[in-house]
C-alpha positions in Angstrom: 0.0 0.0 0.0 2.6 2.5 1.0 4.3 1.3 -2.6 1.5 2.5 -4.6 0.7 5.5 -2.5 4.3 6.9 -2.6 4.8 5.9 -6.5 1.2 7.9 -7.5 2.7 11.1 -5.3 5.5 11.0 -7.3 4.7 10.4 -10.5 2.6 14.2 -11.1 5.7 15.6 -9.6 8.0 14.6 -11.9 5.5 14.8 -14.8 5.1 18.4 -13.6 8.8 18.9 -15.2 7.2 18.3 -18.4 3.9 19.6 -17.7 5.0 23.2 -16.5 6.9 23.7 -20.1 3.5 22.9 -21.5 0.8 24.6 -19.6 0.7 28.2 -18.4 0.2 29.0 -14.6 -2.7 30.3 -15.6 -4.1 27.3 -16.9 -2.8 25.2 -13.8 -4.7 27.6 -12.0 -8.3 26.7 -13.4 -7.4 23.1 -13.2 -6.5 23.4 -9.5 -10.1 25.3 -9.1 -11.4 22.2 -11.1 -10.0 19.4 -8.7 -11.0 21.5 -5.4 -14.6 22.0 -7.0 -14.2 17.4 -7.8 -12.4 16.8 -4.4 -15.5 19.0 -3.0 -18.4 17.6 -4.7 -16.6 14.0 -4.7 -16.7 13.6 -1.0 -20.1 14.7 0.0 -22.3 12.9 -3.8 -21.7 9.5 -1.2 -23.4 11.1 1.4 -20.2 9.5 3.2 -22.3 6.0 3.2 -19.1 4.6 1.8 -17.8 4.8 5.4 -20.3 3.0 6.6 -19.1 -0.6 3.8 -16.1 -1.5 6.3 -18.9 -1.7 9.2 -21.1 -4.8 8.9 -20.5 -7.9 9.8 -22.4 -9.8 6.8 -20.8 -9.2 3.6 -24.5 -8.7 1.9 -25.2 -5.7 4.0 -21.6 -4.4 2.9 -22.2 -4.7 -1.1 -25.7 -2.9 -0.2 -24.5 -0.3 1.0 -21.7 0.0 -1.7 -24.4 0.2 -4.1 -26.8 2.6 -2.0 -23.4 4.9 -2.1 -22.8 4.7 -5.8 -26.5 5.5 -6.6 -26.4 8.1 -4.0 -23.4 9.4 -6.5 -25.5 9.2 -9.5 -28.2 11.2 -7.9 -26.0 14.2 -6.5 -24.1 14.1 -9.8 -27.5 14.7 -12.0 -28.1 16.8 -9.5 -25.1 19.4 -9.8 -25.1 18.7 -13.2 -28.5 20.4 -13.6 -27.2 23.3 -11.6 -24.9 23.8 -13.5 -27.0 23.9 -16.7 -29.1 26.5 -15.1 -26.1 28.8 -13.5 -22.7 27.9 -15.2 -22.2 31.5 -16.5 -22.8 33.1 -13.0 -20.7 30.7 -11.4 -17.7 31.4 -13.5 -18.5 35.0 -13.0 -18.7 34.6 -9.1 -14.9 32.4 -9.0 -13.6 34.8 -11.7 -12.7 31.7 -14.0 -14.6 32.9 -17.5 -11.2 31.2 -19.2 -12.7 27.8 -17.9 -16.2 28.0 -20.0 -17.8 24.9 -21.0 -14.9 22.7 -19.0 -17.0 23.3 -15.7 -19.4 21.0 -17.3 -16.8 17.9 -16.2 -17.3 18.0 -12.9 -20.0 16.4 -12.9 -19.2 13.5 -14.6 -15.6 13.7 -12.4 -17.6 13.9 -9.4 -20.0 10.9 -10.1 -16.7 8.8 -10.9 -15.0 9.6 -7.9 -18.1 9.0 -5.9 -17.8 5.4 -7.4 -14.2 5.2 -6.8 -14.6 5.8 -3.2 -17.3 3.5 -2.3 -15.3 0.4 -4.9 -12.3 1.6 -2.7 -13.6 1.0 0.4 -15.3 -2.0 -0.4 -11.5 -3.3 -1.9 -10.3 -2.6 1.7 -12.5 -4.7 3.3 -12.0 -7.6 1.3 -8.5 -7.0 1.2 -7.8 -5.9 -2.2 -4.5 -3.9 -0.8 -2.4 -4.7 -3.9 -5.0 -3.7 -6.3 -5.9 -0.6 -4.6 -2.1 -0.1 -4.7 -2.0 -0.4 -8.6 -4.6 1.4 -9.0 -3.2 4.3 -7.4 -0.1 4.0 -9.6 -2.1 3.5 -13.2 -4.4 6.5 -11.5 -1.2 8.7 -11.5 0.5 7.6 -14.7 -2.7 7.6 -17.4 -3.5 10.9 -16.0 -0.3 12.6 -16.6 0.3 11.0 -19.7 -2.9 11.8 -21.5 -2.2 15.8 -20.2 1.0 16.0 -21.4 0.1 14.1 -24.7 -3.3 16.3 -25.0 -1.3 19.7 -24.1 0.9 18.7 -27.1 -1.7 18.8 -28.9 -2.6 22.3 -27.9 -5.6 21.5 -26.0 -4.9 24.2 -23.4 -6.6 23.7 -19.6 -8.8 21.1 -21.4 -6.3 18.6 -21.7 -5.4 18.6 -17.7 -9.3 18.7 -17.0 -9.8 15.8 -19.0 -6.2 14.0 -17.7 -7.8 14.7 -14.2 -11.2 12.9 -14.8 -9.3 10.3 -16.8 -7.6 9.3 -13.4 -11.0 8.2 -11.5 -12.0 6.3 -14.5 -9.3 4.3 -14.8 -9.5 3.7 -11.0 -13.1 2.6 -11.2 -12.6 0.2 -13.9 -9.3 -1.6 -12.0 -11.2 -2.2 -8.7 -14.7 -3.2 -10.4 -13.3 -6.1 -12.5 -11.4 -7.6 -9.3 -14.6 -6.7 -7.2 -17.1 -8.2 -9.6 -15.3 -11.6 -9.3 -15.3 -12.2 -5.8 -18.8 -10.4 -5.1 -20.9 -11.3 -7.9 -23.6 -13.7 -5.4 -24.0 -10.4 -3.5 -24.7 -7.9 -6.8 -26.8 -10.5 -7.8 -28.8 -10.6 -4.3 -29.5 -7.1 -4.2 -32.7 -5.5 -3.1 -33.7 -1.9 -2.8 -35.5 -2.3 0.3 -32.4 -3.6 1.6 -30.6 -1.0 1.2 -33.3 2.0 2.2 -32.9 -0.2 5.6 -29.5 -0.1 5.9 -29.8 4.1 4.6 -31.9 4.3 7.2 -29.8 2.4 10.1 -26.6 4.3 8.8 -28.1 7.5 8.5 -25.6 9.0 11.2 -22.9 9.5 8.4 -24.8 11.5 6.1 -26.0 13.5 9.4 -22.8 14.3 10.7 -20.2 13.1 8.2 -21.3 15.1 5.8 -20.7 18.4 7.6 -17.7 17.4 9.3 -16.0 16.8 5.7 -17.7 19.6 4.2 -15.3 22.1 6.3 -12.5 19.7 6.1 -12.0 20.0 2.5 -13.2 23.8 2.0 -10.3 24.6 4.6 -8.0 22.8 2.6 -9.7 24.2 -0.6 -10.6 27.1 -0.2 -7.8 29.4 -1.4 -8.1 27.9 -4.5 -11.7 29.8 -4.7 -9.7 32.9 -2.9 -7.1 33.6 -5.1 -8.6 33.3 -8.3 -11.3 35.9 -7.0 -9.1 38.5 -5.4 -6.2 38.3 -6.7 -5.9 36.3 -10.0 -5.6 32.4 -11.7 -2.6 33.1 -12.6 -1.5 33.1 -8.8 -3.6 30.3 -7.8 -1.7 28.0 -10.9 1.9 28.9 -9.0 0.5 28.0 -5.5 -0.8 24.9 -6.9 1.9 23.8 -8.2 4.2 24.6 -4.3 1.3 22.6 -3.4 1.6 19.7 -5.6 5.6 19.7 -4.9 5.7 20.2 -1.2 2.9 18.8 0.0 1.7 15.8 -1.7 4.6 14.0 -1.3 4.7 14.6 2.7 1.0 13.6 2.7 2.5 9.9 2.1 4.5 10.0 5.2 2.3 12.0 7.2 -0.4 9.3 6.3 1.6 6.3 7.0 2.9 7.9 10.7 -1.4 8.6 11.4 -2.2 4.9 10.8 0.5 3.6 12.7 -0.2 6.3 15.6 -3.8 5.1 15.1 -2.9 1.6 15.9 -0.7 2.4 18.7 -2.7 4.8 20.1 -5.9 2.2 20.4 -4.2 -0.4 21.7 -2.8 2.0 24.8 -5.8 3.5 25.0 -7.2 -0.4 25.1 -4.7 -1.5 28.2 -4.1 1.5 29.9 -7.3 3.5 29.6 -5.2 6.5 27.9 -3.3 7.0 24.8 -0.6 9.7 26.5 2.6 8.1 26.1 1.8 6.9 22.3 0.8 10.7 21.7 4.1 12.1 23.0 6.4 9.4 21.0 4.7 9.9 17.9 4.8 14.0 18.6 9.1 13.4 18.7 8.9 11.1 15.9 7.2 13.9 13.7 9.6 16.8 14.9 12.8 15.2 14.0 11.4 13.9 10.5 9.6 17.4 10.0 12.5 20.1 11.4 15.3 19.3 9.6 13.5 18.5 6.6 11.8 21.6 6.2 14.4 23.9 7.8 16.2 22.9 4.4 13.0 23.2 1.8 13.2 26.5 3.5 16.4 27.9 2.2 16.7 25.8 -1.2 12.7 25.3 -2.4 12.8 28.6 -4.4 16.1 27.7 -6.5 15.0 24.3 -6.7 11.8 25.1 -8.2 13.1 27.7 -10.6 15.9 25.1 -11.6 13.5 22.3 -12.6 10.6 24.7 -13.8 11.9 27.6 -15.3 12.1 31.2 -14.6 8.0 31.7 -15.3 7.4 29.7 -12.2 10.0 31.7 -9.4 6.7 32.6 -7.8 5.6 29.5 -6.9 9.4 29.1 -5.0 8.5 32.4 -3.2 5.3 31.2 -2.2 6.5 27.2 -0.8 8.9 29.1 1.3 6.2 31.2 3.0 3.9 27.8 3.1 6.5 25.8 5.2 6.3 27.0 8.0 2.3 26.2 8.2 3.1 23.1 6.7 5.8 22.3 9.6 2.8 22.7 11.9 0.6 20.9 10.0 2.7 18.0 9.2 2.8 17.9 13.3 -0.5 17.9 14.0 -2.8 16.3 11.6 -1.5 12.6 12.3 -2.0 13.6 16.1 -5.5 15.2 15.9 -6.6 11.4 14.9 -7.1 11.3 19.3 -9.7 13.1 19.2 -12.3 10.4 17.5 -10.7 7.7 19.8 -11.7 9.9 22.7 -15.3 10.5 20.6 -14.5 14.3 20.2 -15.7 14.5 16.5 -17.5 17.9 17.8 -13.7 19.4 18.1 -12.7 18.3 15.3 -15.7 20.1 13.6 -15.1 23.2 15.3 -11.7 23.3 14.6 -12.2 22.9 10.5 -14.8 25.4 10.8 -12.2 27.6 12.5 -9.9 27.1 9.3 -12.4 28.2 7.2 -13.2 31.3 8.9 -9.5 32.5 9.8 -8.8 32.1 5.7 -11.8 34.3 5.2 -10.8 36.7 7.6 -7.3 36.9 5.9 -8.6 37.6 2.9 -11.1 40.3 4.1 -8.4 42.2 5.8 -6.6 42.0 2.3 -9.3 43.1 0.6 -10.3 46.3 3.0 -6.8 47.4 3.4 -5.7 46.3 -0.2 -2.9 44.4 0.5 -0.9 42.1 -1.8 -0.6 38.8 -2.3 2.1 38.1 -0.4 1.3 40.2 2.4 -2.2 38.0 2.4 -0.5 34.7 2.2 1.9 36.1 5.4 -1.3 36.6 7.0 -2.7 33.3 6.3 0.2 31.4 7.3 0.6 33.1 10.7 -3.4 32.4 11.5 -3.4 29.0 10.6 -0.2 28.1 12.1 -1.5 29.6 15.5 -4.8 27.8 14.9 -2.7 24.5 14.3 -0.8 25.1 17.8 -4.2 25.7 19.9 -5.2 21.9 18.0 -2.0 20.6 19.4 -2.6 21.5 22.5 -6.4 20.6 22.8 -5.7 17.0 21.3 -2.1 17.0 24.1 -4.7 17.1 27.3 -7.3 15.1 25.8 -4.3 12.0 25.5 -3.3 12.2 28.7 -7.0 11.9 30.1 -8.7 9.2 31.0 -11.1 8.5 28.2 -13.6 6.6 30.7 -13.8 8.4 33.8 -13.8 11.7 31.2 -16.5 10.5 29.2 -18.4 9.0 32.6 -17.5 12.7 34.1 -19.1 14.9 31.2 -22.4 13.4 31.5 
């Protein structure tokens, strides 16, 4: 698994040494708006039922609800599709992304395969489909960039990384579905509607509260790509994609791999010794010394680097990873570590805290607006906000691991 998921991080980045000769920042830009608007939409078409597969004990009720998820997607998908049909030109008026015109009109179908994807993904975990899920990940990666670099060859413009984008849940879907329809084809088969309104019904806690929860999760993580395209320009948002796609995907892979292991660790404490303290604060040292070294020297060489394997048009984007590391130091930290919180049943903080993202990147970009400040002045502001924000999360999820989840939970009744 950690293969595949560290192979399909770096794959896009070294395609993006092609890929930035080919494309304009302005054009990375709209695509970057295009895959928040996807990553957005993709997450909530489910109605997060696809959390829900890995739950049951009979593997009937798990297919159901696999296939309640998907049509869930089909729905939601028709759904925004529609919308968009009525509204397309005001929304691309609203996000300032005219440039993007009839393009918008694929995230709907993205959407609806990525709502797939997710529910045929978790249904491949629970069977235990790890090395195809790892493949997939891989072909995922590769097709994509290869049809955008072959299609911006052609001259396609920001249509031929849309269409690489969508490309890459497609190709996803069709991997896991052949393996899947082997080994549960007595299940599809068995299927009954009023099987899974039941199970709709029985699981409706994820679309209740899921649903919000990742709402805010992903608009803090997304929503500068709406910001900066609005305020400021696409052009900006294509170079701060791209710091993004360099710096921060491929740490994702690590960060991710230290969460589940914390996740484990952390349960099994929490499990003997009724807390999950000394995991917490050996997983906390474990992230500073990969973390400080690591980005004390993306600080003072990022910005060379980047010009060196991009080119002179994309310097800003080196400016801009240097001002992100330090938020992403603090981040790296504590988004493995927050993962106490739902063992301690604390989802509430956790919602609080995303909404608390949101806002703070709002309010950064109102007091840029009022006092007309520049981009980098804004993205100073941002960074200092959010890292504070990060530290106060840190802290919060530091006293809950050293508490005693039973007597706590017994105590705030």
């Amino acid at each position: 698994m950690l293969i595949g998921t560290s192979a399909a991080q770096v794959i896009p980045v070294v395609a993006s040494l092609i890929l930035t000769r080919i494309y304009t920042p302005e054009e990375y830009g709209l695509l970057a708006i295009f895959i928040s608007l996807v990553t957005i939409m993709g997450t909530i078409v489910t109605l997060r039922y696809e959390l829900a597969i890995l739950v049951p004990i009979k593997e009937q009720d798990a297919v159901n609800i696999t296939i309640l998820s998907i049509v869930s997607s089909l729905i939601i998908s028709l759904l925004i599709f529609s919308i968009l049909l009525g509204f397309k030109n005001e929304i691309l008026d609203a996000l300032n992304i005219k440039s993007l015109g009839n393009w918008l009109f694929l995230v709907p179908i993205a959407t609806l395969f990525m709502g797939i994807y997710n529910s045929l993904n978790y249904l491949a975990t629970r069977v235990g489909l790890f090395k195809v899920i790892s493949k997939t990940r891989i072909y995922q990666a590769l097709y994509s960039s290869i049809a955008q670099i072959l299609l911006g060859l052609m001259h396609m413009g920001v249509g031929g990384l849309i269409i690489g984008a969508t490309l890459s849940n497609i190709i996803g879907n069709l991997k896991i579905f052949g393996k899947l329809l082997d080994s549960k084809k007595d299940e599809i088969k068995r299927f009954r509607p009023r099987d899974a309104y039941s199970l709709a019904k029985r699981y409706s806690d994820y679309p209740k509260y899921s649903v919000p929860s990742t709402i805010f999760n992903n608009v803090s993580l997304h929503s500068m790509s709406f910001i900066i395209p609005t305020f400021f320009s696409a052009s900006l948002l294509g170079q701060y994609s791209l710091s993004q796609r360099i710096i921060i995907l491929p740490m994702k892979v690590i960060s991710n791999s230290i969460s589940q292991v914390f996740l484990n660790e952390a349960s099994m404490e929490l499990k003997k010794s009724n807390t999950t303290k000394n995991s917490f604060i050996s997983t906390f040292k474990k992230l500073v010394c990969i973390s400080l070294p690591l980005y004390t020297i993306l600080f003072f060489v990022v910005k060379d680097l980047i010009i060196l394997a991009f080119g002179e048009t994309w310097e800003p984007a080196g400016e801009i990873s240097q001002m992100l590391i330090i938020l992403l130091f603090f981040r790296f930290i504590v988004t493995p570590l927050s993962n106490v919180l739902n063992l301690y049943e604390k989802q509430k903080i956790v919602l609080i805290w995303q909404v608390s993202l949101v806002i703070l990147t709002i309010i950064s970009a109102m007091i840029s607006i009022i006092y007309a400040l520049n981009f980098k002045t804004f993205l100073a502001i941002y960074v200092c906000t959010l890292s504070i924000d990060y530290v106060i999360m840190f802290i919060i999820c530091l006293y809950f691991s050293g508490r005693q989840k039973h007597n706590f939970i017994e105590g705030s009744y």
